[in-house]
N, C-alpha and C positions, 0 to 999 in steps of 0.2 A: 312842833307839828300840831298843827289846829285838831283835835279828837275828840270824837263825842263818845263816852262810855257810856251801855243803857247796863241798866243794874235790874235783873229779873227775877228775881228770889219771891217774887207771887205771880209768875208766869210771863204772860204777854198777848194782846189784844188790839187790834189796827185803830181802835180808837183810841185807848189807855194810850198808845205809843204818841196818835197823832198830837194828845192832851200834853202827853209830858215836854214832846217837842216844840212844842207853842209857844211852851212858858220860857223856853228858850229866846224866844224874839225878843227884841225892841221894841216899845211902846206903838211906834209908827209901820214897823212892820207886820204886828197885828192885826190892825186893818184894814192893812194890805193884804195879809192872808186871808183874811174873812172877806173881802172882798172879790179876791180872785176865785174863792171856792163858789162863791153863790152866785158867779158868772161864768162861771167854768164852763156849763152846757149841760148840767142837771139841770131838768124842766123844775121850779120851783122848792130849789135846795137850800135849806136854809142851817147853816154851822152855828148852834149857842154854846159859845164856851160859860158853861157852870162853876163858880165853885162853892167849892164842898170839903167835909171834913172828915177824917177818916182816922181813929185812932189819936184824935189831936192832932192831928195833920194836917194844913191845907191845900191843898192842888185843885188842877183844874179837874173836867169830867166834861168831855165832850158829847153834844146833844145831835144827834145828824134828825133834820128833818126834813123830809121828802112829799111836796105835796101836803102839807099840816098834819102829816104824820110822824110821831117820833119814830125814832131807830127804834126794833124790834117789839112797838106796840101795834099788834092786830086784833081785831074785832071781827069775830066769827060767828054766822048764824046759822041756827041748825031747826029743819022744822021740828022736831020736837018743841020748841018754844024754850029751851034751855038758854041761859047768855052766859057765853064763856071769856073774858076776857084773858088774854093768856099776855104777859109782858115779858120779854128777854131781856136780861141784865149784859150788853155789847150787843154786837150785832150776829143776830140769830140766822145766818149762813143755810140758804136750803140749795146744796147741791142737789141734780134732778140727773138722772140717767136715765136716759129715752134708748132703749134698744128697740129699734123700730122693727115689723117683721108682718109678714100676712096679716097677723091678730092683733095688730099695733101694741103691743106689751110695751107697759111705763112703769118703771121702778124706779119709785121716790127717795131717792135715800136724803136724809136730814143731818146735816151737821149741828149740832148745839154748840154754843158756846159758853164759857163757865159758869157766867154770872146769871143764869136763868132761874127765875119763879116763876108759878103758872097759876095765877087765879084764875078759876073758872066761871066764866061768865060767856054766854056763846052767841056773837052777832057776828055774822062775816058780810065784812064793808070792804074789803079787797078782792081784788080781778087776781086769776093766775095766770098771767101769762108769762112765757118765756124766754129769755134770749139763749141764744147757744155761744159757746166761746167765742166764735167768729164775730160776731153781733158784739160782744162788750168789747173785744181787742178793736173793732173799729169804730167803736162809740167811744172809746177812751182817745184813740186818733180823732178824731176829734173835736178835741175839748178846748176851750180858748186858754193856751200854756205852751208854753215850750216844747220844742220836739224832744230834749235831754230829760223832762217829766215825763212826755206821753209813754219815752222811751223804753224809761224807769218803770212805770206802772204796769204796761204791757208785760215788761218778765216780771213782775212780781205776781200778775193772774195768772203768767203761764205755770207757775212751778202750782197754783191749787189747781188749775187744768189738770197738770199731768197726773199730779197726785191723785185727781179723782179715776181719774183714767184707767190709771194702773192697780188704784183697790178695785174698782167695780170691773175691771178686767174688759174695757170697749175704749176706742178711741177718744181721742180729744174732740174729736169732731162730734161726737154724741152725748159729748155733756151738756145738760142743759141747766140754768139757774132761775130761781125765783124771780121774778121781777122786786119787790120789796127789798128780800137779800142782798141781792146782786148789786142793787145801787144803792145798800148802803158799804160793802163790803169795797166798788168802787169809789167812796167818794172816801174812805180811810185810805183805801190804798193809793190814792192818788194824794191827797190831803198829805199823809206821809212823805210822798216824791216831793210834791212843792214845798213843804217846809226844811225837808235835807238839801233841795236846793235854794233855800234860802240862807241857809246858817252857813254853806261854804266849806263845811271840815274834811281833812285831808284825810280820815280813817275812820271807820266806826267798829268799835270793840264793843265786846256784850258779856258778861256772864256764864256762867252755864245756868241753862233753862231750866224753872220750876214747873212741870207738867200736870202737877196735883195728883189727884189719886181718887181709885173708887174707877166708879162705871159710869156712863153716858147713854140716856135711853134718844132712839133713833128709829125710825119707821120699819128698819130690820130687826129692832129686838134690840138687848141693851150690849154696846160694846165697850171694854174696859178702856181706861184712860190712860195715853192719848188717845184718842180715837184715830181710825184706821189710815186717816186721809195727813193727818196732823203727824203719823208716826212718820208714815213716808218722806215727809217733806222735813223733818229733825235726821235724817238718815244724817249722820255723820258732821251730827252738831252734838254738842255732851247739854244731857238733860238728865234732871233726875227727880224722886219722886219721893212726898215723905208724907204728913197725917193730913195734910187737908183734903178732906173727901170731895171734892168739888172739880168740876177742869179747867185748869188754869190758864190753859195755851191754845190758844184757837189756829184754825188753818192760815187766816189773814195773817195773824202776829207772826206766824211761826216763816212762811213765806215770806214776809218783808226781813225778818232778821238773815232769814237764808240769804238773799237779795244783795243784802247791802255791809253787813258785818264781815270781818277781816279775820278774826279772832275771837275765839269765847275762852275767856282767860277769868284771874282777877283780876282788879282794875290797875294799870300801870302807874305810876309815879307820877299826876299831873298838877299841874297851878291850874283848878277848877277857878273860873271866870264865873258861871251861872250853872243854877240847877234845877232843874221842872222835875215838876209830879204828874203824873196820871194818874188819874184813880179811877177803879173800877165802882162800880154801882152797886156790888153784894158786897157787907160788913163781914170781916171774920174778925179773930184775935189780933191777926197779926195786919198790920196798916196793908189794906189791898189797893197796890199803887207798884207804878213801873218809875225807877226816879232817871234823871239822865242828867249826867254831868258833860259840860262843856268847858275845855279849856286844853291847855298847851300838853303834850307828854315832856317832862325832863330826861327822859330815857327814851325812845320809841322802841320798844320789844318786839311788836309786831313784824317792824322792816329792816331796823338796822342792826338788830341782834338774832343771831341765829347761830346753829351748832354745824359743826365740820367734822369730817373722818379724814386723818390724814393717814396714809399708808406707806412703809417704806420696807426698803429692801435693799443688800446690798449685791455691788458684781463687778464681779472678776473677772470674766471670762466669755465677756460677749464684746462684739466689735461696736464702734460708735456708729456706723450706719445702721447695724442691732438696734441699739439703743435709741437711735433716734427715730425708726420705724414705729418702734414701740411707745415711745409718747407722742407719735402722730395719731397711733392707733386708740390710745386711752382718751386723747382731748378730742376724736373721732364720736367715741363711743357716749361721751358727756362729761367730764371729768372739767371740775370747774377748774383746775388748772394741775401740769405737771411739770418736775423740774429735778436736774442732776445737782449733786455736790460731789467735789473730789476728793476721797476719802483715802487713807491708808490701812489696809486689813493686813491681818498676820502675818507673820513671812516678810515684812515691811514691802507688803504689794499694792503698787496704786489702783482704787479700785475707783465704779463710782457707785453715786448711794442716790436710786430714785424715790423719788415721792410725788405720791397722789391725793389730790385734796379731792375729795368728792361729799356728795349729798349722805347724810346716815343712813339714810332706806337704801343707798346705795353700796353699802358695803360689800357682801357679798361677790356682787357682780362685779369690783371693780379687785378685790381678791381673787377672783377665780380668775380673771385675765391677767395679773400680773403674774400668777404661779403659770398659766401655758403658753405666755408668751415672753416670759423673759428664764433664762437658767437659774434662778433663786430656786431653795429649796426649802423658802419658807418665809412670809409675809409678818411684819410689827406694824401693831395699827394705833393708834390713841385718838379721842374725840376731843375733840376743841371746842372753845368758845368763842366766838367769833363778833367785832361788833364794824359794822357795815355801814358808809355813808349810803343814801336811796339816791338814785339816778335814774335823768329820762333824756333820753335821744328827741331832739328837733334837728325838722330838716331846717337850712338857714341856704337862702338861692344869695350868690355874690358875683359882681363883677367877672369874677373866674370860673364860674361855675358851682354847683349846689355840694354842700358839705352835711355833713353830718353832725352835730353838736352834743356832748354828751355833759349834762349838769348833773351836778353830784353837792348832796348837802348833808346834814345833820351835825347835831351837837356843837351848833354854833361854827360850824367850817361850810363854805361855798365854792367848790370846782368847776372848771371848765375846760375840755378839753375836748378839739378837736381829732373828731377819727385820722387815724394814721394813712389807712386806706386812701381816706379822699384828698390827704394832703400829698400823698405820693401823688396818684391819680395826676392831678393838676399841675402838678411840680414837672412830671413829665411830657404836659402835653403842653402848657405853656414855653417847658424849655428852660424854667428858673428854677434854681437849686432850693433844696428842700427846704432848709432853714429859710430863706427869704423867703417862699411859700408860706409857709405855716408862720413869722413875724407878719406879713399882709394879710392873712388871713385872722390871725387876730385882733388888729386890726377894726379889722370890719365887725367883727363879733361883737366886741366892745361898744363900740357906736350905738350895735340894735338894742 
C-alpha cells in the first residue's frame, strides 16, 4: 500500500509540510506544481521553493509571496516616526473575532506561529481588511483545481474555523481573518491538498506531535503553548511537549494533519521510495524540519491489523430457537460476528458453546448482553490479534441487473467476491439457478 509517513518530532507548520511534500515530486511535476499554484486565483501569488540548511541538512523552505510581499513580512507605520519591521518565521495567522453589537466591539485575537522574530522597525504598508469564513470557503471554490482539492482544503479551513469558534465562544460565522494571513494560510492549505493529490498515496500516517513549550504572546495577553485554537483542533491526536521554548505546531499544520492522517503511530515497516525535508525558518539545536517518507507499508498496521474481543460461553439448557434469537440479537446490536460449536459438558451432556467477536471498546456491552440474555452464569473472554485484508464495495451495472462487488487485498493476495444478496436477488428474478448466476455474473466482472 502506497503511504506517506510525516515524521514531527519539531512540530508541524502548512508550509514546512507543503516544503517537505514537494520534495516528494518528480522533476516534471514540480513545475507543474509551481505552476498550478501561481495560477490557482491568488491575485499575484508567487511559490519560491528555497533551499536551505539546517543543522547540516538540506531541504526545501517554502517562500509564499503575495503581491511582492513575502509570507509574514509586514511593514508598519506609526506617527510617532518609529519604523518597526516586524518578520514572522511561517505564516503569522491573525484570526479576528468580530462580535458585532450596538457599540460594534472588535476583538482581535492573534495566533503566532512558532518560528517568529520581531525586529522593530515601524512603517505600515498594508490595508486591513477582512474576509469572514464564508468569503475564503468560496474564494477557495474557486480556485483553477479540482473539485477533490477545493474539497480537501475547505474541511481543512473548517476545522481552524471551528476551532476559533469554540475558543473565542461566537460562531463560525463571526470569525473574521486578516487578509495578509488568511491568504497565506490559504495558499499552504491548499498547496498541501494539490500536492497529496498529486503523490496518489493510499494512507497517510504521522507521529505523535511535538508542540513545543513555553508561552505565546497574543493580543489577549500571553497564552501557554499550544495555544488555545491549536489545543482544540489536536483534541484526540497524541502530542507532547519537552525543552524547546518556542511553538512548534501551528493551527494550519495541526488542522491539515487532523484532515488527512489515519494514525499517529511510529513509523510502520516501509520500502521508503523518497524522502523530503521541510524546514522551518528559526535555527535551534535540533534540525528544525518536518521529514516525509514516501513508499510501500510491508505490513499495513493501520487497516489490516487490528485487535478483537472474543467472548464465549457455554449451554445446556436453552433451546435452539433460544439460541438462535440470541445471535440474531448480538449481530443486531454490532457484533462483528457470532457463532455456535457442539461441545460436550459434564455429565457427558451435548451442549453448545457460543462465541462473540466484537470491537475491544466493546466489551463490556457485549458481556452484559450475553449474561441477560442467554442462561450462562458466567462469560470467558480473550483479546486477539487479528490481521485483516482492506476491502471496498463497487457498484458494477450487468446485463442482469446491478450487483454489488466486494474487493479485498493486502499482503500480496487480491479478492473478489460478489454480494450473495444480489446474486440471489437475480438468480430469482431471472429464474436461473444460483450457481449459473453467480458463474455469469462472474463472468462479466472479469471482463471490466
Amino acid at each position: 500500500m502506497k503511504t506517506l509517513y510525516l515524521e514531527c518530532h519539531m512540530g508541524v507548520a502548512g508550509d514546512m509540510l507543503m516544503s517537505a511534500l514537494y520534495e516528494l515530486l518528480s522533476e516534471q511535476q514540480k513545475k507543474d506544481f509551481l505552476y498550478q499554484m501561481e495560477h490557482i486565483g491568488i491575485e499575484r501569488l508567487k511559490v519560491v521553493p528555497k533551499r536551505v540548511q539546517r543543522c547540516g541538512i538540506y531541504g526545501t523552505q517554502m517562500q509564499i509571496v503575495i503581491n511582492g510581499q513575502e509570507e509574514g513580512v509586514m511593514l508598519h507605520s506609526h506617527d510617532e516616526g518609529e519604523a518597526h519591521e516586524h518578520e514572522h518565521h511561517h505564516h503569522h495567522s491573525h484570526h479576528h473575532v468580530h462580535e458585532h453589537n450596538d457599540n460594534q466591539e472588535h476583538s482581535h485575537v492573534h495566533e503566532h506561529d512558532h518560528n517568529q522574530e520581531h525586529n522593530h522597525h515601524h512603517e505600515h504598508s498594508h490595508s486591513h481588511h477582512h474576509y469572514t469564513y464564508q468569503e475564503i470557503v468560496s474564494k477557495i471554490h474557486e480556485f483553477q483545481t479540482s473539485d477533490a482539492v477545493k474539497e480537501h482544503a475547505s474541511q481543512v479551513y473548517h476545522l481552524i474555523g471551528e476551532a476559533e469558534s469554540k475558543v473565542h465562544g461566537v460562531t463560525i460565522e463571526n470569525i473574521h481573518f486578516h487578509e495578509v494571513g488568511s491568504l497565506d494560510a490559504i495558499a499552504d492549505i491548499t498547496g498541501c491538498a494539490l500536492l497529496l493529490d498529486m503523490l496518489k498515496v493510499d494512507q497517510v500516517i504521522a507521529s505523535p506531535i511535538h508542540v513545543g513549550n513555553g508561552t505565546v504572546s497574543c493580543a489577549h495577553g500571553i497564552l501557554p503553548v499550544p495555544a488555545p485554537a491549536t489545543a482544540y483542533i489536536l483534541l484526540g491526536i497524541p502530542y507532547y511537549s519537552k525543552d524547546i521554548m518556542s511553538e512548534l505546531c501551528t493551527p494550519t499544520g495541526a488542522s491539515l494533519l487532523k484532515h488527512y492522517v489515519k494514525a499517529f503511530q511510529a513509523m510502520p515497516t516501509m520500502d521508503v521510495k523518497k524522502m523530503g525535508y521541510g524546514m522551518g525558518k528559526k535555527e535551534f539545536k535540533t534540525a528544525n524540519c518536518i521529514r516525509a517518507f514516501l513508499g510501500d507499508t510491508i505490513e499495513d498496521i493501520t487497516q489490516n491489523r487490528d485487535k478483537v474481543i472474543e467472548i464465549h460461553c457455554n449451554l445446556d439448557d436453552m433451546t435452539a430457537e433460544e439460541i438462535g434469537y440470541t445471535i440474531e440479537l448480538l449481530l443486531k446490536k454490532g457484533a462483528l460476528d457470532v457463532f455456535t460449536t457442539p461441545i460436550m459438558m459434564k455429565k457427558n451432556r451435548p451442549a453448545t458453546m457460543l462465541s462473540c467477536l466484537c470491537k475491544c471498546e466493546e466489551k463490556k456491552k457485549f458481556i452484559d448482553l450475553l449474561l441477560q440474555h442467554t442462561t450462562t452464569l458466567g462469560v470467558r473472554y480473550q483479546e486477539y490479534e487479528r490481521k485483516i485484508l482492506t476491502s471496498k464495495i463497487e457498484n458494477v451495472e450487468t446485463e442482469y441487473g446491478m450487483v454489488r462487488v466486494k474487493h479485498s487485498s493486502g499482503y500480496g493476495i487480491e479478492k473478489v467476491k460478489i454480494e450473495y444478496d444480489d446474486i440471489k436477488k437475480l438468480a430469482d428474478t431471472k429464474e436461473i439457478p444460483f450457481h449459473v448466476m453467480k458463474e455469469e455474473l462472474m463472468k462479466i466482472i472479469k471482463k471490466k
